[in-house]
N, CA, C and O atoms as a GROMACS GRO file, in nm:
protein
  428
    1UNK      N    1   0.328   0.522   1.866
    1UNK     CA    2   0.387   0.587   1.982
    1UNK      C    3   0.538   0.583   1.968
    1UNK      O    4   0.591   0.501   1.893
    2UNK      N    5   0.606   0.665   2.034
    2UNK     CA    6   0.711   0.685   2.006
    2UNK      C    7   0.796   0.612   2.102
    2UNK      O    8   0.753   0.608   2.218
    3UNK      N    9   0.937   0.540   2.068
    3UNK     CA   10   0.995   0.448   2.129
    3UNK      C   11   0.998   0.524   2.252
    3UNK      O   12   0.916   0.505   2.342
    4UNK      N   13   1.112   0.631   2.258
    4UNK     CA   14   1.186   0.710   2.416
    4UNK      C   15   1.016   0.739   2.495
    4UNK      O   16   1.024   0.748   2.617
    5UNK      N   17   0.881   0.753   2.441
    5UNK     CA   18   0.763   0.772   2.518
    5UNK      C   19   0.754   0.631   2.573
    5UNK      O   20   0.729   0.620   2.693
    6UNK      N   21   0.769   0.534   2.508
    6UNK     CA   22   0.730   0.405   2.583
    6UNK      C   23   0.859   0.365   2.676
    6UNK      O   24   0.843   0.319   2.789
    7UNK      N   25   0.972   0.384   2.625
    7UNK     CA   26   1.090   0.361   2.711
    7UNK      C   27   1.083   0.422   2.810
    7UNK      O   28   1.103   0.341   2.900
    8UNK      N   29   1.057   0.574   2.875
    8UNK     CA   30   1.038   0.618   2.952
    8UNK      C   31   0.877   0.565   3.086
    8UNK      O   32   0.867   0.556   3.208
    9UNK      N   33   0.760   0.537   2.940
    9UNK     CA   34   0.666   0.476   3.009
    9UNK      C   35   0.698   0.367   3.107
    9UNK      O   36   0.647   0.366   3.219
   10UNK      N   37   0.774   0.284   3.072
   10UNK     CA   38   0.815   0.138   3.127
   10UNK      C   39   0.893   0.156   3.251
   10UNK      O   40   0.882   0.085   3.350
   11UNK      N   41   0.985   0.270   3.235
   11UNK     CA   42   1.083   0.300   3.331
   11UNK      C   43   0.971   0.335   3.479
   11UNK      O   44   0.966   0.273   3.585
   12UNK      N   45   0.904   0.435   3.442
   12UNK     CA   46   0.783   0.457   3.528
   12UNK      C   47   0.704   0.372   3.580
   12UNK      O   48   0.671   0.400   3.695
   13UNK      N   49   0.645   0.241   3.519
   13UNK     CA   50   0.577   0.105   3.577
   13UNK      C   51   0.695   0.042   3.680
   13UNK      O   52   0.667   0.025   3.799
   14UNK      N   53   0.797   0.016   3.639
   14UNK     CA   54   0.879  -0.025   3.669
   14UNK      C   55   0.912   0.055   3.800
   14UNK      O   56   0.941  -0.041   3.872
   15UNK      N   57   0.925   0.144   3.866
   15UNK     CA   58   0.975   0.234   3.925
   15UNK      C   59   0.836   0.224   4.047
   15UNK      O   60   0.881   0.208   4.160
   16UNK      N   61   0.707   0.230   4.043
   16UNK     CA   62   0.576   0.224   4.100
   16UNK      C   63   0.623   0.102   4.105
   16UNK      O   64   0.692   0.094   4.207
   17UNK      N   65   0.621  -0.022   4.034
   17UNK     CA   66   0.641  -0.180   4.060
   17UNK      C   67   0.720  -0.231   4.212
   17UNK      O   68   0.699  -0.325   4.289
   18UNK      N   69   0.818  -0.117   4.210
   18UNK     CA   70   0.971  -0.108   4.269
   18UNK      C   71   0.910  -0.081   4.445
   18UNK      O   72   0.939  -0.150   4.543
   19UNK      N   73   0.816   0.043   4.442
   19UNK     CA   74   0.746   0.135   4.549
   19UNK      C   75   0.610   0.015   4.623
   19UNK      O   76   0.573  -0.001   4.739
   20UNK      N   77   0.572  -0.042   4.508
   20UNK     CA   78   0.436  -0.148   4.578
   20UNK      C   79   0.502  -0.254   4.642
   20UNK      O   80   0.444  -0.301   4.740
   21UNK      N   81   0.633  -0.313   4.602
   21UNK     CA   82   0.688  -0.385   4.655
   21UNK      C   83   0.791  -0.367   4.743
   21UNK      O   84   0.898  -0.428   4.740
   22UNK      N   85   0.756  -0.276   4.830
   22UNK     CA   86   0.829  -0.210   4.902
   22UNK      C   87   1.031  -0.218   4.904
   22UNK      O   88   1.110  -0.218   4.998
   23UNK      N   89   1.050  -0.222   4.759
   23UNK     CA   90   1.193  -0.216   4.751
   23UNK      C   91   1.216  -0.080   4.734
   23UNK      O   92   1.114  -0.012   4.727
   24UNK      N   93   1.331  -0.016   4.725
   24UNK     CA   94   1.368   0.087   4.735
   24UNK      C   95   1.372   0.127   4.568
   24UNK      O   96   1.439   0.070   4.482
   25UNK      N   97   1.272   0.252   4.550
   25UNK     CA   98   1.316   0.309   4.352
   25UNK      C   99   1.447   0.365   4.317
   25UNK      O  100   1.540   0.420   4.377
   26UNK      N  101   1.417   0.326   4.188
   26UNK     CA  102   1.579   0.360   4.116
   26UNK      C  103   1.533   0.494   4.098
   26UNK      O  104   1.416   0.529   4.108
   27UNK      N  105   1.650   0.582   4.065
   27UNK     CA  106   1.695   0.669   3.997
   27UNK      C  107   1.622   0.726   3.917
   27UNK      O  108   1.716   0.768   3.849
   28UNK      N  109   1.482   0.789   3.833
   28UNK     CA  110   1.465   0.803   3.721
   28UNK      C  111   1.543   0.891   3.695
   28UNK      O  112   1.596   0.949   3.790
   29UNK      N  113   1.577   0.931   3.553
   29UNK     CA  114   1.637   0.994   3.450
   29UNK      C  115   1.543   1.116   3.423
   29UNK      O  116   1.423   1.104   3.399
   30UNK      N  117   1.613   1.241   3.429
   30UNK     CA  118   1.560   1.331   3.452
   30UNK      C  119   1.509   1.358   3.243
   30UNK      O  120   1.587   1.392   3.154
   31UNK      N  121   1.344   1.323   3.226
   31UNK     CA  122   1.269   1.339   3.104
   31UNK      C  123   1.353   1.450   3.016
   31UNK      O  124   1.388   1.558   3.062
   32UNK      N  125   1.381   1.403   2.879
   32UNK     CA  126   1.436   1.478   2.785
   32UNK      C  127   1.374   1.608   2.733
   32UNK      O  128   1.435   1.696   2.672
   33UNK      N  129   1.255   1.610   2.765
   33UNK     CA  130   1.121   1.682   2.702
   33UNK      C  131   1.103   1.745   2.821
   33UNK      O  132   1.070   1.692   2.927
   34UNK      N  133   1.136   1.919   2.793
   34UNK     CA  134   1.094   1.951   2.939
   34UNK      C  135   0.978   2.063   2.890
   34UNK      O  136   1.009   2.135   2.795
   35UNK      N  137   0.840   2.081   2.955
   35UNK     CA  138   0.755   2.161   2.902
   35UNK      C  139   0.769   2.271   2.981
   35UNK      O  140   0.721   2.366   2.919
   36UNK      N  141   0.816   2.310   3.099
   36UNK     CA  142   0.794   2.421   3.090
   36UNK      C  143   0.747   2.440   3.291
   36UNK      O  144   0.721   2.351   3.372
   37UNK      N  145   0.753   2.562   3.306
   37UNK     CA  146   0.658   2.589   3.511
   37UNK      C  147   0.501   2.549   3.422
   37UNK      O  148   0.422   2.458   3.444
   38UNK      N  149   0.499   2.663   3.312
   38UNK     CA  150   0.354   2.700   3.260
   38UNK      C  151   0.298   2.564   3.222
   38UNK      O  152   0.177   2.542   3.229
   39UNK      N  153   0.342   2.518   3.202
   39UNK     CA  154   0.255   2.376   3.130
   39UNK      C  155   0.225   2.274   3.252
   39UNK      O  156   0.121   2.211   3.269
   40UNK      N  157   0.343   2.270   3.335
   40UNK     CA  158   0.320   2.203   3.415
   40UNK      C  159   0.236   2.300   3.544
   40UNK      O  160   0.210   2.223   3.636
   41UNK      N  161   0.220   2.348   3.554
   41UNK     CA  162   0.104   2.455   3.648
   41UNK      C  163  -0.070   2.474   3.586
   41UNK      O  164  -0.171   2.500   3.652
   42UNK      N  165  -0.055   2.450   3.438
   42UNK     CA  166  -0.132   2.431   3.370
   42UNK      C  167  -0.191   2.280   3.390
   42UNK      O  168  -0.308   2.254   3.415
   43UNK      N  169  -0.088   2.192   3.373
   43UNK     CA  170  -0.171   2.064   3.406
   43UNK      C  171  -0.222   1.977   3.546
   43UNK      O  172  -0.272   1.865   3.558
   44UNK      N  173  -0.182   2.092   3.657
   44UNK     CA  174  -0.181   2.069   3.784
   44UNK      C  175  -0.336   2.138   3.819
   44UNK      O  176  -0.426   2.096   3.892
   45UNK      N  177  -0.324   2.284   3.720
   45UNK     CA  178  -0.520   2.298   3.761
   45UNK      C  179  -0.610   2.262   3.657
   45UNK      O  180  -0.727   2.300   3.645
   46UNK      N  181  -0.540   2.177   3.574
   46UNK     CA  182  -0.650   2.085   3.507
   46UNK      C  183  -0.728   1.978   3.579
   46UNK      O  184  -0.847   1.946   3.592
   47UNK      N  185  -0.586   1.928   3.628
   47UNK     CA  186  -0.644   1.797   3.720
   47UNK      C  187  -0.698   1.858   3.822
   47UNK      O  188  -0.788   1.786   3.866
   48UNK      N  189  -0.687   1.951   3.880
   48UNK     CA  190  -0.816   2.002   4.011
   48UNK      C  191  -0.905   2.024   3.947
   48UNK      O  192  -1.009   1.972   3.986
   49UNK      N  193  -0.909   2.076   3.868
   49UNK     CA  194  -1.052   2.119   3.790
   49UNK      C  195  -1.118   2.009   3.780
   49UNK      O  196  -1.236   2.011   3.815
   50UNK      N  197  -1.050   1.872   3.725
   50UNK     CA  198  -1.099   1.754   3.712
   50UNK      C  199  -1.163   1.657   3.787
   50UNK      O  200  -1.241   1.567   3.757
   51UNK      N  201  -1.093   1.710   3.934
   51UNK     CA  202  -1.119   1.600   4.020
   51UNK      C  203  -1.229   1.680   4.104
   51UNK      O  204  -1.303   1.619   4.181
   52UNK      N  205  -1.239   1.852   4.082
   52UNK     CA  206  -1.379   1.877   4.163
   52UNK      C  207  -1.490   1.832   4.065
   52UNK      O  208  -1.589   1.773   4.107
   53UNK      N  209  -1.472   1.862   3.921
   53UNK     CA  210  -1.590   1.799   3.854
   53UNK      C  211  -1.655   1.704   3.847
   53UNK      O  212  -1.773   1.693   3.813
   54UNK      N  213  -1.549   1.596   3.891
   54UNK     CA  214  -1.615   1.431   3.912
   54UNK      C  215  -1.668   1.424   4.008
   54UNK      O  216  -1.754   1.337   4.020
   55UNK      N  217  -1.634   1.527   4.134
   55UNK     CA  218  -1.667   1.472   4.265
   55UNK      C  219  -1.822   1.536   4.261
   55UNK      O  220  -1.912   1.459   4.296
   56UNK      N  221  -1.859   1.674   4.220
   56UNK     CA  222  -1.958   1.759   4.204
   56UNK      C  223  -2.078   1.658   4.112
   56UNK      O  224  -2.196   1.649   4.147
   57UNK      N  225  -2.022   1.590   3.997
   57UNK     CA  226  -2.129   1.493   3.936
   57UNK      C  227  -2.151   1.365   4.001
   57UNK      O  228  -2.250   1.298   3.970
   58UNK      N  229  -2.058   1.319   4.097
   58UNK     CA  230  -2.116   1.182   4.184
   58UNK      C  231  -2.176   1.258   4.280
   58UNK      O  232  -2.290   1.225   4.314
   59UNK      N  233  -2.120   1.362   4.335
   59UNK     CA  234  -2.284   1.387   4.432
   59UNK      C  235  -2.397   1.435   4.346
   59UNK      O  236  -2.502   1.422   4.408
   60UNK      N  237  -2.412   1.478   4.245
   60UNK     CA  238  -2.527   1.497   4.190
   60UNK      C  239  -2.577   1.403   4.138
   60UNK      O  240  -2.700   1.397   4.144
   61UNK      N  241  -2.511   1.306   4.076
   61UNK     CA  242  -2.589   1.140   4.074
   61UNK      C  243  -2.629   1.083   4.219
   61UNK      O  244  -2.734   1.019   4.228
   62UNK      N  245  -2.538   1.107   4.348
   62UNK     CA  246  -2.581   0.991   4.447
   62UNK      C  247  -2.720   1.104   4.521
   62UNK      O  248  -2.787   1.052   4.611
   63UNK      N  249  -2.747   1.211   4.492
   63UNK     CA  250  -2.812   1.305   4.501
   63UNK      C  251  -2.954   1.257   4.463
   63UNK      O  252  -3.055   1.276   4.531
   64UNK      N  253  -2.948   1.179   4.325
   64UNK     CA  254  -3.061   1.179   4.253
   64UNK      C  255  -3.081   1.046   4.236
   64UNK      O  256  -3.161   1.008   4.151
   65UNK      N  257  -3.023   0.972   4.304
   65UNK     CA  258  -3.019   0.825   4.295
   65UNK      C  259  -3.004   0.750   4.202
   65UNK      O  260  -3.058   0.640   4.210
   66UNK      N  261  -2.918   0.786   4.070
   66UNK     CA  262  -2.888   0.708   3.974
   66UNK      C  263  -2.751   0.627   3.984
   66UNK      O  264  -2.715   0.572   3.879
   67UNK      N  265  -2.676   0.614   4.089
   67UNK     CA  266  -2.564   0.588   4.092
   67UNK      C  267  -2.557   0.445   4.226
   67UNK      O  268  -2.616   0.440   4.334
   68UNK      N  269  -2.452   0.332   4.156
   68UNK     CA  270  -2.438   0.259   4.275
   68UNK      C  271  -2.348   0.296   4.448
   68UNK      O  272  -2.331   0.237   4.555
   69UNK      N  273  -2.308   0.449   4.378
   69UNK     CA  274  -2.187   0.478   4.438
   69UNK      C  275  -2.260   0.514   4.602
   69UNK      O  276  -2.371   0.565   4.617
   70UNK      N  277  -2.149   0.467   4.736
   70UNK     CA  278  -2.177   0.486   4.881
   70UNK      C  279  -2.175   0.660   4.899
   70UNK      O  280  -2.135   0.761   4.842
   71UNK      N  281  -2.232   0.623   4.993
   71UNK     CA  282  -2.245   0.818   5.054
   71UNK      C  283  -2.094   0.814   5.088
   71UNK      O  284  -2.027   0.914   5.062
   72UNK      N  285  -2.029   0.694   5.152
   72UNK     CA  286  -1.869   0.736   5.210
   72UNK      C  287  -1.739   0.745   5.086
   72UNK      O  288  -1.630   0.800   5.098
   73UNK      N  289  -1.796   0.668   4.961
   73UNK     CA  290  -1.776   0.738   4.886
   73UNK      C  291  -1.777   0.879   4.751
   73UNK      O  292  -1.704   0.929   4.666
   74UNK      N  293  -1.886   0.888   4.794
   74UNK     CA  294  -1.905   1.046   4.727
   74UNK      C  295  -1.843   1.148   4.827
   74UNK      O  296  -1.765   1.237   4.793
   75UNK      N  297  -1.891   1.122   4.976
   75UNK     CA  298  -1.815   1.203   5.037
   75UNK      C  299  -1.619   1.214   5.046
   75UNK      O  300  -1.551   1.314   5.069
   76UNK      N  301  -1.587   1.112   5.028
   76UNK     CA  302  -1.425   1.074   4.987
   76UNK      C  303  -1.395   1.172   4.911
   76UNK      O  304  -1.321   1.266   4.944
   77UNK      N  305  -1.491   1.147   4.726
   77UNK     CA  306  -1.440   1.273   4.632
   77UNK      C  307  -1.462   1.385   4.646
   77UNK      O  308  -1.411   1.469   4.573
   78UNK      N  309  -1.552   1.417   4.754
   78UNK     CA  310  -1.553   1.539   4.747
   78UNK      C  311  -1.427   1.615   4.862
   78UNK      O  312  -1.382   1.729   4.864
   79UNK      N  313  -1.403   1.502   4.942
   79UNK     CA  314  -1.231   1.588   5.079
   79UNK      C  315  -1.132   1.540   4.964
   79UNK      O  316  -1.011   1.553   4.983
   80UNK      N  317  -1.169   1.498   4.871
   80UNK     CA  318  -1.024   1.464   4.749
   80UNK      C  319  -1.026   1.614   4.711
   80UNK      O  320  -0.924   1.672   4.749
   81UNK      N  321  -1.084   1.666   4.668
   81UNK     CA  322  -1.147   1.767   4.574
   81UNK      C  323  -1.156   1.928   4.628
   81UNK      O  324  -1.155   2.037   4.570
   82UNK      N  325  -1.164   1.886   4.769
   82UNK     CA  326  -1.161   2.010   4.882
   82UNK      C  327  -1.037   2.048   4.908
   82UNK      O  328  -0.997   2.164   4.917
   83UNK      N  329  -0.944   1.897   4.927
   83UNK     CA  330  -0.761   1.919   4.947
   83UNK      C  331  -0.676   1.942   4.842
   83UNK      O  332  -0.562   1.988   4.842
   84UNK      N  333  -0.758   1.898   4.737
   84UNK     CA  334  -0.714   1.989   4.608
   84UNK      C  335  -0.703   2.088   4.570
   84UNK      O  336  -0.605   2.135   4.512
   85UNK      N  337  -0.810   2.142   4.597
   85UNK     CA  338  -0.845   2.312   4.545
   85UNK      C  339  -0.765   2.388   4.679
   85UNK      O  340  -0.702   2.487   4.642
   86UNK      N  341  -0.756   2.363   4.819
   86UNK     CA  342  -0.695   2.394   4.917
   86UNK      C  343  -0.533   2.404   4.903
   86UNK      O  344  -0.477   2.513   4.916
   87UNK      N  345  -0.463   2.287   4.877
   87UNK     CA  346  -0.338   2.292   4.827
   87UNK      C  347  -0.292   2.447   4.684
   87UNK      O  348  -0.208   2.537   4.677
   88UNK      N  349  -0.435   2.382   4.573
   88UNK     CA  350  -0.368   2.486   4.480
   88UNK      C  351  -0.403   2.617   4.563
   88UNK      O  352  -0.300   2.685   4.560
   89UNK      N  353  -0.468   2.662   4.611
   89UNK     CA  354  -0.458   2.823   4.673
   89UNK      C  355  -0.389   2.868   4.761
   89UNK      O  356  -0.401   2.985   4.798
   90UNK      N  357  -0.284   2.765   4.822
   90UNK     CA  358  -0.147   2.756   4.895
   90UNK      C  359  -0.065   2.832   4.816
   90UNK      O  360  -0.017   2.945   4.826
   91UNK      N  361  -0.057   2.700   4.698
   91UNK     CA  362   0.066   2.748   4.596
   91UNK      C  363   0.020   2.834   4.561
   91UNK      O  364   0.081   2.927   4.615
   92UNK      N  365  -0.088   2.889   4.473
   92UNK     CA  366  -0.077   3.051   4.474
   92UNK      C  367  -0.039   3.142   4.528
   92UNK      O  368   0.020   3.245   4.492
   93UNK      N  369  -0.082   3.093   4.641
   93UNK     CA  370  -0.029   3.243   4.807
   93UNK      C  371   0.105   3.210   4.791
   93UNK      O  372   0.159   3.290   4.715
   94UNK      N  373   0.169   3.137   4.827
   94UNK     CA  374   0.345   3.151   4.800
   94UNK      C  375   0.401   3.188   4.683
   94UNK      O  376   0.511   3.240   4.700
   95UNK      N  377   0.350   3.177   4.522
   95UNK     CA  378   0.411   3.220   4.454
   95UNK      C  379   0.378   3.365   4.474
   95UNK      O  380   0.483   3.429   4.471
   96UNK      N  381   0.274   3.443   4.494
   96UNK     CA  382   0.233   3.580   4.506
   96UNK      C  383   0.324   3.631   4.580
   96UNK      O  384   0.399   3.726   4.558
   97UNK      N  385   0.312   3.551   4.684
   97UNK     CA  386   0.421   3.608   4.761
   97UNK      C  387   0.583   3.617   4.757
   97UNK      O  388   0.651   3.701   4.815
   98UNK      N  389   0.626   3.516   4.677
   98UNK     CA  390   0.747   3.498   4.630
   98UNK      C  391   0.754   3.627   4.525
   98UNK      O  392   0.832   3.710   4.569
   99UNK      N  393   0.709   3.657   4.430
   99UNK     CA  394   0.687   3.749   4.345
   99UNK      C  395   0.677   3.890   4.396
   99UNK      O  396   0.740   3.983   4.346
  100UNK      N  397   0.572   3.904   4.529
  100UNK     CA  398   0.612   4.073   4.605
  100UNK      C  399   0.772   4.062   4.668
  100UNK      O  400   0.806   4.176   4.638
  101UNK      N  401   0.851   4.024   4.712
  101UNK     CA  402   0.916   3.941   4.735
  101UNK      C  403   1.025   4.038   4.636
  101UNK      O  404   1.080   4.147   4.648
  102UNK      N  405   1.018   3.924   4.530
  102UNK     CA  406   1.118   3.963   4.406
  102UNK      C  407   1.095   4.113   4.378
  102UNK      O  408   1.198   4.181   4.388
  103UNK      N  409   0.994   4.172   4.349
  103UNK     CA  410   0.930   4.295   4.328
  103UNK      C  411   1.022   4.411   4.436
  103UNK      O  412   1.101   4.496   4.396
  104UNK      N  413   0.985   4.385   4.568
  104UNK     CA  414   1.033   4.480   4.651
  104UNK      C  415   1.180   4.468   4.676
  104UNK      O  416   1.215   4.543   4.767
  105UNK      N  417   1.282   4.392   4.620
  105UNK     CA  418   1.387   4.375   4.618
  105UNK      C  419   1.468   4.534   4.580
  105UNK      O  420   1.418   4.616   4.502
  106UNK      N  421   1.594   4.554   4.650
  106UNK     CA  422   1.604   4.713   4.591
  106UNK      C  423   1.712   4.662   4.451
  106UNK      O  424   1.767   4.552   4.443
  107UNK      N  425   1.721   4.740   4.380
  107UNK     CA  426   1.778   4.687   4.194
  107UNK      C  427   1.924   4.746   4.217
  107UNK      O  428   2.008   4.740   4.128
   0.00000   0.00000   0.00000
């Protein structure tokens, strides 16, 4: 692994460390490595994608009774999973709309 990935990693523990212990966080340093809206919009409906899939297979395990997991928690992942997919179709509607927006602008 690469040093500035772990240097940065640490800064980040450190920073959550800072937030659990209710002191006030430093500063981070704005990441050298910048990927991009696309990558990062990309990895924002990965993780929804992710978190309805888990929630969709614990109810289909607590469904079928192979799982130790509570009904109050299957039901949890699934309002995780509902406010997920809800949020991203927010941000869609505002960028759409930001974009007619830009569009109808006169040139």
């Amino acid at each position: 692994m690469d040093t500035a990935k772990i240097d940065r990693m640490l800064t980040l523990i450190r920073a959550q460390a800072d937030v659990a212990a209710g002191r006030a966080p430093k500063v981070l340093e704005a990441p050298s490595e910048t990927k991009g809206f696309g990558a990062a919009l990309k990895a924002s409906l990965d993780q929804v994608n992710q978190t309805q899939q888990s929630a969709n297979s614990l109810g289909q395990a607590f469904e079928a009774g192979t799982t130790n997991a509570s009904l109050a928690e299957v039901m949890i992942a699934m309002q995780k999973a509902s406010i997920s997919f809800q949020a991203t179709v927010q941000v869609r509607n505002r960028l759409v709309a930001a974009y007619q927006d830009i569009m109808n602008m006169p040139v």
